[in-house]
C-alpha positions as CSV (number, residue, x, y, z in Angstrom):
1,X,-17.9,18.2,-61.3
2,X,-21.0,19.7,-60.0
3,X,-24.4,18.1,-60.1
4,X,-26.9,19.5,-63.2
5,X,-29.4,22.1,-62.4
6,X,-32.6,19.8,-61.8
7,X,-35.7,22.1,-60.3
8,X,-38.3,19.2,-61.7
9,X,-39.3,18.4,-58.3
10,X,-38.9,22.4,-56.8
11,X,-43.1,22.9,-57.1
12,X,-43.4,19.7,-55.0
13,X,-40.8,20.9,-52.4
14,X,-42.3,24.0,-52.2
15,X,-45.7,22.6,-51.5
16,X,-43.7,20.9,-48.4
17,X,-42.5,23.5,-47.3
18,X,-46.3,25.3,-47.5
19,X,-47.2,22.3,-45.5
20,X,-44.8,22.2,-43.0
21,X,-44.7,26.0,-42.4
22,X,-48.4,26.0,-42.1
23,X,-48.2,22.9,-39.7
24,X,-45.7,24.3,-37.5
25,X,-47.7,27.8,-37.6
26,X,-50.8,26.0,-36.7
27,X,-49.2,24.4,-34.0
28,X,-48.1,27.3,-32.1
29,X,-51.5,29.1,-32.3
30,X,-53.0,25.9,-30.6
31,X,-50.2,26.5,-27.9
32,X,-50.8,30.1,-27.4
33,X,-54.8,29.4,-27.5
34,X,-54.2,26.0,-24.3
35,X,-51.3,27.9,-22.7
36,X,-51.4,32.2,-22.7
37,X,-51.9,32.2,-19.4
38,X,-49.5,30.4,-18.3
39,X,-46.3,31.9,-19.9
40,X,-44.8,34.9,-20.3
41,X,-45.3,38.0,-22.1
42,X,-41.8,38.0,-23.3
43,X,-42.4,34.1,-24.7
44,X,-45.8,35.5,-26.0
45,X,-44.4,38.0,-28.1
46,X,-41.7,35.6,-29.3
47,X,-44.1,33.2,-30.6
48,X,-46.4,35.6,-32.2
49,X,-42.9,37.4,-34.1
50,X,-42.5,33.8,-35.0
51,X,-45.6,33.3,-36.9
52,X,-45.3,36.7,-38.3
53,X,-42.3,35.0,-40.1
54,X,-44.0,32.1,-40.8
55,X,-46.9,33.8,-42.6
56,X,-44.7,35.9,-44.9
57,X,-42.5,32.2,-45.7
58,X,-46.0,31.0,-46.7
59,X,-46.7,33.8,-49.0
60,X,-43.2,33.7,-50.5
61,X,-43.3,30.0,-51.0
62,X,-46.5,30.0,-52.8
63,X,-45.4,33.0,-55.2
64,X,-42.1,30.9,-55.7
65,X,-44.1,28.2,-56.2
66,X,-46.2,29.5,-58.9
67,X,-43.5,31.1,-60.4
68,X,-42.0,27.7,-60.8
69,X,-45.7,26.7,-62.4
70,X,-45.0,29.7,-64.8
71,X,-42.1,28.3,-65.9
């Protein structure tokens, strides 16, 4: 039998997964700041694709999220 449909808790996981993405995102722009000139332009661009991605998983996770407020 499958579980029920329980989302009372899907604002809070959402707001981890703000954190988290942010934390992570964060992180890489300290790495790039200490370390762009000492790898390559190839990892460079990887890393800034990366947090492209990361910054549009932000945006959707906080419009999921206040959909979810909505209702």
């Amino acid at each position: 039998m499958p579980k029920p449909d329980d989302r009372s808790d899907n604002e809070e996981r959402l707001q981890d997964h703000i954190d988290h993405t942010f934390a992570n995102l964060r992180k890489s722009e300290h790495y790039l700041d200490e370390h762009s000139d000492e790898i390559s332009e190839d990892e460079r661009q990887a890393i800034e694709a990366k947090n492209d991605r990361r910054r549009e998983s932000i945006d959707y996770f906080i419009a999921e999220k206040k959909d979810e407020a909505r209702g």
